[in-house]
ZASE-141591 format. One record per residue (C-alpha): residue number from 1; chain; residue in one letter; x, y, z. Coordinates in steps of 0.02 Angstrom, whole numbers. Each point is the difference from the previous one (the first is absolute). Layout:
ZASE-141591
{NUM; "A"; "a"; {X; Y; Z}}
...
***
This chain:
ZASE-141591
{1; "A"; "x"; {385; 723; 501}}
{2; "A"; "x"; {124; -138; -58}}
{3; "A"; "x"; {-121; -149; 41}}
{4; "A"; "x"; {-171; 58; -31}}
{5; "A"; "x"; {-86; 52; -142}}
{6; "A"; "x"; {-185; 42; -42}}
{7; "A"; "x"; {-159; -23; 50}}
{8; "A"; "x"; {-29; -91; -155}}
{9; "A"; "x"; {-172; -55; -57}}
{10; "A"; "x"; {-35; -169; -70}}
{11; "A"; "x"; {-185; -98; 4}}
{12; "A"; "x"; {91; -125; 72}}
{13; "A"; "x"; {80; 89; 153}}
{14; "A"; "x"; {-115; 170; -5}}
{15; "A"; "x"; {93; 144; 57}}
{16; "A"; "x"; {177; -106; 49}}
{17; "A"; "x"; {211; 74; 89}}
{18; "A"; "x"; {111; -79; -109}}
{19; "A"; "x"; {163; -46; 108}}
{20; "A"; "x"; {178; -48; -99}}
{21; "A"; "x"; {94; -112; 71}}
{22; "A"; "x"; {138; -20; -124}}
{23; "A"; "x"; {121; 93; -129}}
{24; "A"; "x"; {-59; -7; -160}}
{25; "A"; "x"; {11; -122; -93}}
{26; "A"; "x"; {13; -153; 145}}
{27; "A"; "x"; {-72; -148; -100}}
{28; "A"; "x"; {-12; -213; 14}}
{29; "A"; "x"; {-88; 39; -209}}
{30; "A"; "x"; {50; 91; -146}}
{31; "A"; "x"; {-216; 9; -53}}
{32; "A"; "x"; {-26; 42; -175}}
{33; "A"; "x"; {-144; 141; 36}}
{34; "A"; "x"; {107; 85; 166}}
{35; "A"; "x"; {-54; 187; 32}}
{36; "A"; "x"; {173; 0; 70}}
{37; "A"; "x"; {95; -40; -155}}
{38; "A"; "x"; {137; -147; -4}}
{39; "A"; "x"; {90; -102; 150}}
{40; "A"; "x"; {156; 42; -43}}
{41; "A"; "x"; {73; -110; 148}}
{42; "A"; "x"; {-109; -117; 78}}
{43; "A"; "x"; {-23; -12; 175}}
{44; "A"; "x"; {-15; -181; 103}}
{45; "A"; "x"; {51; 65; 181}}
{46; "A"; "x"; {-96; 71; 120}}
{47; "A"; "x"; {67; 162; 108}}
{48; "A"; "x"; {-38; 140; 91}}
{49; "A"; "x"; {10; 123; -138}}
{50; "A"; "x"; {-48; 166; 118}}
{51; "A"; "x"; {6; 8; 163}}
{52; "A"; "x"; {-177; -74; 78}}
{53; "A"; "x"; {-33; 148; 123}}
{54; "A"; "x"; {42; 130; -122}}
{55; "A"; "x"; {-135; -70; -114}}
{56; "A"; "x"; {-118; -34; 145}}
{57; "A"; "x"; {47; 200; 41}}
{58; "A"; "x"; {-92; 36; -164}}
{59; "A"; "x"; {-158; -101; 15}}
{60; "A"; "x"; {-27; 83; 187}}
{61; "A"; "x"; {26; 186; -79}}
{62; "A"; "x"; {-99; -47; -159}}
{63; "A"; "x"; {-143; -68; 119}}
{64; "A"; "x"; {16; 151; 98}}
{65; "A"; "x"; {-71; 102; -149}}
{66; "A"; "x"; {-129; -104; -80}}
{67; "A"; "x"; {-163; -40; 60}}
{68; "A"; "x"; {-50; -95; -160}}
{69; "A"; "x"; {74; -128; -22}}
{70; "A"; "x"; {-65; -186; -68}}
{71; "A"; "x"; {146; -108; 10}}
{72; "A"; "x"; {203; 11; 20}}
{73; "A"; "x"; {55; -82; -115}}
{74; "A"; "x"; {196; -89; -29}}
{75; "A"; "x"; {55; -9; -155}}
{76; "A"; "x"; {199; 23; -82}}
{77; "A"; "x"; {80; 75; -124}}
{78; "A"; "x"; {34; -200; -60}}
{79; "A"; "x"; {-58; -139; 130}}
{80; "A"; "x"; {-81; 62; 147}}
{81; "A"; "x"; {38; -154; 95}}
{82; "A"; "x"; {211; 26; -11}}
{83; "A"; "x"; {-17; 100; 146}}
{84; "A"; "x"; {65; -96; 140}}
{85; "A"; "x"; {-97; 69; 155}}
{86; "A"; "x"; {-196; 44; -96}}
{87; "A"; "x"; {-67; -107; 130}}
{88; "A"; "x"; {82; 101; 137}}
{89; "A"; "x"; {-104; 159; -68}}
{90; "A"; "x"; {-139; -62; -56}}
{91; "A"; "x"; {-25; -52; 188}}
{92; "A"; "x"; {50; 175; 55}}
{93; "A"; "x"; {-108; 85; -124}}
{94; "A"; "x"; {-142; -119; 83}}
{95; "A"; "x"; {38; 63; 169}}
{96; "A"; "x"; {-5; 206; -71}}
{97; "A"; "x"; {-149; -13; -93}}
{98; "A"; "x"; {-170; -98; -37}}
{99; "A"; "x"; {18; 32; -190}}
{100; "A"; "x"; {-1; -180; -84}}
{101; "A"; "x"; {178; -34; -93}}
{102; "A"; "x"; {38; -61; -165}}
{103; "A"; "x"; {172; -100; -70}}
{104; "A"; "x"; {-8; -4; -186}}
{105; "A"; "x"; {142; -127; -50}}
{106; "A"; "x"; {43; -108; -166}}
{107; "A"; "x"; {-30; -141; 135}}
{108; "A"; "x"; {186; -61; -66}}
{109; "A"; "x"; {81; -46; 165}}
{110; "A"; "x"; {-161; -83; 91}}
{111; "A"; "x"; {59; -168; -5}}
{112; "A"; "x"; {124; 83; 150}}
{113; "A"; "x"; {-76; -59; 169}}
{114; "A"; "x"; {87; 182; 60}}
{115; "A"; "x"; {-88; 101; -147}}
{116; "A"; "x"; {-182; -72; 50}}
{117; "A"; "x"; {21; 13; 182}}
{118; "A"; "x"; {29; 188; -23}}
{119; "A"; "x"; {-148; 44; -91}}
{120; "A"; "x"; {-126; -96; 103}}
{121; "A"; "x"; {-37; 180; 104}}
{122; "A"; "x"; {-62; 70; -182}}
{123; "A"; "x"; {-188; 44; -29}}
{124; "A"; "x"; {25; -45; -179}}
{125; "A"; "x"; {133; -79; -126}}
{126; "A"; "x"; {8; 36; -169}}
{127; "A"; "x"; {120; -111; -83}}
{128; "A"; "x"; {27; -41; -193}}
{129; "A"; "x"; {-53; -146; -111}}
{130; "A"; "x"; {10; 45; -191}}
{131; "A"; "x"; {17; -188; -63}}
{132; "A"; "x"; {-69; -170; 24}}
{133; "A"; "x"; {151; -100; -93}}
{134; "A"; "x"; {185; 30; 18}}
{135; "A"; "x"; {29; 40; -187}}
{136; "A"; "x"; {-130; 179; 44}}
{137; "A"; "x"; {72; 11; 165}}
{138; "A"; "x"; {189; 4; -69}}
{139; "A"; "x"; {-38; 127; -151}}
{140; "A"; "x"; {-107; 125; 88}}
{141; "A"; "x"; {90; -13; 172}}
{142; "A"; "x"; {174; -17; -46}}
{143; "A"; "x"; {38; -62; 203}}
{144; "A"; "x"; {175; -26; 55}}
{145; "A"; "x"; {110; -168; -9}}
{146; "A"; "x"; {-67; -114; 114}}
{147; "A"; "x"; {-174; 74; 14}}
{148; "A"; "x"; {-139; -109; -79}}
{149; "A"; "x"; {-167; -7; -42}}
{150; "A"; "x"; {-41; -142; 100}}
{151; "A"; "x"; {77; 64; 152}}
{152; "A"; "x"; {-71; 151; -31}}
{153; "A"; "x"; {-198; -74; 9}}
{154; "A"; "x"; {82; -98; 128}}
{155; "A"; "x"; {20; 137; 114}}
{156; "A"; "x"; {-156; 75; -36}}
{157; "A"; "x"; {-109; -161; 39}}
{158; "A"; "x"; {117; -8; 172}}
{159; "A"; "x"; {-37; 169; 54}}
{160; "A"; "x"; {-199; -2; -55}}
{161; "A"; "x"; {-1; -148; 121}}
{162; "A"; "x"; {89; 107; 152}}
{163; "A"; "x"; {-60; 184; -36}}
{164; "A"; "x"; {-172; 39; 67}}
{165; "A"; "x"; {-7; 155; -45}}
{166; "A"; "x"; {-62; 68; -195}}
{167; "A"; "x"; {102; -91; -156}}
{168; "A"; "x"; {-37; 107; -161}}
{169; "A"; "x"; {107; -58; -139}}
{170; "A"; "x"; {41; 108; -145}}
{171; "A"; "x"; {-10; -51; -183}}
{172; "A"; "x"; {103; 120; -119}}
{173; "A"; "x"; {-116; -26; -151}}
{174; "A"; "x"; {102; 7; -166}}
{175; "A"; "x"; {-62; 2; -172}}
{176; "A"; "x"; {72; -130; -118}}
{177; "A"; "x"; {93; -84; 155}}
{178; "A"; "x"; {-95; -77; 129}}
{179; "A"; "x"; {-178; 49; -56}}
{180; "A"; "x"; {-41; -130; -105}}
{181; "A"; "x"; {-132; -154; 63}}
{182; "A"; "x"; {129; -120; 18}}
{183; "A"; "x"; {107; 115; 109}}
{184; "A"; "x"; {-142; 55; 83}}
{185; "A"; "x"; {-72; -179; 39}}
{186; "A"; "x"; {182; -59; 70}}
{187; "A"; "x"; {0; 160; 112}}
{188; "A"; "x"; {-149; -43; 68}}
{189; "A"; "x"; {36; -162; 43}}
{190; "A"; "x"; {150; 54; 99}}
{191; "A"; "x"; {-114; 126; 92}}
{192; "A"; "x"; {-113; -153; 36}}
{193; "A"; "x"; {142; -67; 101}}
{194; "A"; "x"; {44; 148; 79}}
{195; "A"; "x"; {-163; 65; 53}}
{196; "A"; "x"; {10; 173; 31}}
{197; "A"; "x"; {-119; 109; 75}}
{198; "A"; "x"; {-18; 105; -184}}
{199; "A"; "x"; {93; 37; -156}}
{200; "A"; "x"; {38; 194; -51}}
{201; "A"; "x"; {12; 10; -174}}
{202; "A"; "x"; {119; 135; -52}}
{203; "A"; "x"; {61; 70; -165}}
{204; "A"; "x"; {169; 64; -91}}
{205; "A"; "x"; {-45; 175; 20}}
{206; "A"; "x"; {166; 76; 23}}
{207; "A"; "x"; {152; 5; -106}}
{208; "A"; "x"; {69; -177; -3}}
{209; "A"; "x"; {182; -64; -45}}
{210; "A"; "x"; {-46; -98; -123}}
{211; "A"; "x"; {-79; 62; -178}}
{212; "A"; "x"; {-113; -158; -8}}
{213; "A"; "x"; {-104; 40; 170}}
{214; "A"; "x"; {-162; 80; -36}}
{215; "A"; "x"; {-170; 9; 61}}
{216; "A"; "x"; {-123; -147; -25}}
{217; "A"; "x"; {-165; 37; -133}}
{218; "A"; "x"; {-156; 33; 122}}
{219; "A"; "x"; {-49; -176; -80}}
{220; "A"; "x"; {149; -101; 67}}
{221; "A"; "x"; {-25; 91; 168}}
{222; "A"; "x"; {-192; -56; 9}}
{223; "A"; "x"; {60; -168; -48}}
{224; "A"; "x"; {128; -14; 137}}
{225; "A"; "x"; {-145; 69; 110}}
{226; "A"; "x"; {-94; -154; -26}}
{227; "A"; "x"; {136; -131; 11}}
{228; "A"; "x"; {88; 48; 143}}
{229; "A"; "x"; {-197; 37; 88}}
{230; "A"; "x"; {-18; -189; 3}}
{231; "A"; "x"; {110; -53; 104}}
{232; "A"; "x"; {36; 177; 112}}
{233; "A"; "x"; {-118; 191; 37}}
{234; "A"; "x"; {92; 117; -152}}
{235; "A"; "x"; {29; 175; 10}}
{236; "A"; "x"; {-23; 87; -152}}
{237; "A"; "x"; {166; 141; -33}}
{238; "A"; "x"; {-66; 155; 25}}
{239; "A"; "x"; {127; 139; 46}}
{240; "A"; "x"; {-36; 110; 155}}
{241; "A"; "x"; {52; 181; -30}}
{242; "A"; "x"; {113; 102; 88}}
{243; "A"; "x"; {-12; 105; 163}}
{244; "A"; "x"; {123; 141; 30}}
{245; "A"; "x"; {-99; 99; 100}}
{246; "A"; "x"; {90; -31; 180}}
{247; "A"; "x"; {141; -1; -72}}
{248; "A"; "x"; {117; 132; 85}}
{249; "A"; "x"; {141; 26; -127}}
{250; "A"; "x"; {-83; -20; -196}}
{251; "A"; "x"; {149; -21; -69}}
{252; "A"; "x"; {76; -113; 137}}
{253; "A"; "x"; {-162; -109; 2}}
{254; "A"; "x"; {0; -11; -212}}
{255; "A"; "x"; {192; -56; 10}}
{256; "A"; "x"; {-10; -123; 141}}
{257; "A"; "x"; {-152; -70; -115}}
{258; "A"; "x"; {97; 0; -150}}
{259; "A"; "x"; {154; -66; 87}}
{260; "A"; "x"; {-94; -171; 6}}
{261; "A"; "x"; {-110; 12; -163}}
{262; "A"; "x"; {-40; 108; -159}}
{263; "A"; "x"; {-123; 100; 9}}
{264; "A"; "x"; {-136; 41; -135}}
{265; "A"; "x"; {13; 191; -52}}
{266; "A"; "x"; {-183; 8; 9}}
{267; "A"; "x"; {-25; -99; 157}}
{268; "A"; "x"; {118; 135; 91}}
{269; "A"; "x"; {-93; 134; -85}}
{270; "A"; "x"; {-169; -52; 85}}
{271; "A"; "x"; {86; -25; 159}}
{272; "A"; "x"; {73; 187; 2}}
{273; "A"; "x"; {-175; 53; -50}}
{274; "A"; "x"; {-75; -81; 138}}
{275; "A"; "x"; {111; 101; 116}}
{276; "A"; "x"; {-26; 154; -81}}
{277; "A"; "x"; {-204; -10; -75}}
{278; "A"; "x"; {-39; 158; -15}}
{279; "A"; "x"; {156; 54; -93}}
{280; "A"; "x"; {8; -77; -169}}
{281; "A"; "x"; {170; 52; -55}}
{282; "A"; "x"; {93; -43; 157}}
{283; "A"; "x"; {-5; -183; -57}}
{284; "A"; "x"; {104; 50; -164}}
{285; "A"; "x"; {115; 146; 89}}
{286; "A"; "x"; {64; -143; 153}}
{287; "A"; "x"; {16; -119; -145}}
{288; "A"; "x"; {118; 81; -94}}
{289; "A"; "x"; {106; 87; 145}}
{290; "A"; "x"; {39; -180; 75}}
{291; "A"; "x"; {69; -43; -195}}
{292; "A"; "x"; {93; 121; 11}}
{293; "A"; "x"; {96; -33; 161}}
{294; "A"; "x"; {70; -136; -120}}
{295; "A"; "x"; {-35; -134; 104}}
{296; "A"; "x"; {-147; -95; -95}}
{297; "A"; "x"; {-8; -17; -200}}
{298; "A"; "x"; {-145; -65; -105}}
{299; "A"; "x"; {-10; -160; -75}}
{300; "A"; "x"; {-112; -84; -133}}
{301; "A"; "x"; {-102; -155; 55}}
{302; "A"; "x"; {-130; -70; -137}}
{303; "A"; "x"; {-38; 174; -41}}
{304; "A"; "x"; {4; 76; 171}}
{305; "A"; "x"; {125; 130; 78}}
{306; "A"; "x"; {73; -47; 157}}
{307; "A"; "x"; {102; 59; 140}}
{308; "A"; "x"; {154; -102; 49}}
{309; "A"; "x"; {154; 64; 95}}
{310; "A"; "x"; {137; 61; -101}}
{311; "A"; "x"; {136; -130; 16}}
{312; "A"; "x"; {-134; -128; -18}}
{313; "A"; "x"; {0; -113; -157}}
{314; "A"; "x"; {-149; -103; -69}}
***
């Protein structure tokens, strides 16, 4: 399929249909730590990237086929909320099904009236806040001209006043950057303000852009744990793990994955297990055929292979 990808398993989401709503990379932010390497163009204007029914198509035909799933979940190769027309399927997808859906966003165009009123249908909105200051905000975010940090909180207070439905916010945790108490402090006051209904905390896992992203010690993450706690419920970043198992086409299902984030060689190697348990080898054998179809290649992340496409750069 062109527009969905997965299941995918996350805590947050449990067993969760990506759908793409953009070409890669579609971006308001060039973010230090992005899985999908740099904005080489930003992005300001909203469109119809795809056709709505053709994408709509796909979510009726992957529903068709999967009795399992937790949550469908809109998210873009860049920012999700671009795509002029999300609240168009997001009320269709309503009407097909009574899975709850998700819109995870940088939360960059909220202070748009038009951008709020679309996602208002949504079950959940996961939108980012990585700074409480403009100096953190401007260095880890890298937004376009004429997109600030103030109109950025802005727009999130706004729509936490007019969305009923389930605000998570995510915090990209990075060590050296915006993990230190008086970061941490600032960012919490900002999510004072906003008041949303939880914070996910979430880590530079993946390859990043930038050499000086990497992971926060398990000490700074505690310590963010209890700051941001004060004023908000935390969730602790632990990684779900992921399910291949309905997936119809393995090598389809890994490249539509991989399409929209590296993949830890390990991580894939438990998920081909999991489809194949009582054959130990298989794991190993699919591996190595789908390298050689020259469409991945392996790259080194803080000591860890992973699997990126091959005209990919990180």
């Amino acid at each position: 399929m062109k527009y969905i990808f997965g299941p995918v398993s996350s805590k947050r989401l449990g067993q969760s249909l990506g759908v793409d709503l953009l070409p890669p990379k579609s971006c308001t932010w060039n973010c230090v730590y992005c899985q999908l390497g740099k904005t080489r163009k930003f992005i300001t204007e909203r469109q119809e990237f795809f056709p709505r029914e053709e994408i709509l198509e796909e979510i009726r035909q992957a529903l068709s086929g999967n009795n399992a799933l937790d949550w469908i979940t809109f998210v873009g190769s860049g920012e999700t909320m671009l795509y002029k027309g999300i609240g168009w399927l997001i009320g269709e997808v309503k009407k097909l099904t009574k899975i709850p859906v998700a819109v995870i966003t940088n939360g960059s165009l909220l202070y748009l009236p038009e951008v709020r009123a679309e996602l208002l249908l949504a079950d959940a909105v996961l939108p980012s806040l990585n700074a409480g200051s403009e100096a953190l905000h401007n260095q880890i975010d890298r937004p376009a001209p004429g997109l600030t940090f103030r109109q950025h909180v802005e727009g999130l207070v706004t729509f936490r006043r007019e969305y009923k439905g389930r605000l998570w916010i995510e915090v990209m945790l990075l060590g050296g950057i915006n993990d230190s108490d008086e970061a941490l402090y600032a960012l919490a006051d900002v999510l004072k303000e906003i008041n949303p209904d939880m914070v996910h905390l979430v880590l530079p896992t993946r390859p990043a852009p930038e050499q000086e992203v990497c992971l926060p010690t398990d000490e700074r993450i505690e310590r963010a744990m209890t700051i941001l706690s004060s004023v908000v419920t935390v969730v602790h970043p632990v990684k779900g793990a992921m399910d291949l198992r309905s997936a119809p086409d393995l090598l389809e299902a890994v490249k539509a994955i991989v399409t929209r984030h590296p993949v830890q060689q390990r991580e894939l190697q438990k998920a081909i297990l999991d489809c194949y348990p009582e054959q130990s080898g298989k794991a190993d054998q699919l591996m190595q055929e789908m390298l050689a179809t020259g469409i991945f290649k392996l790259v080194d992340h803080e000591g860890e292979p992973y699997w990126v496409l091959k005209d990919e750069s990180h």
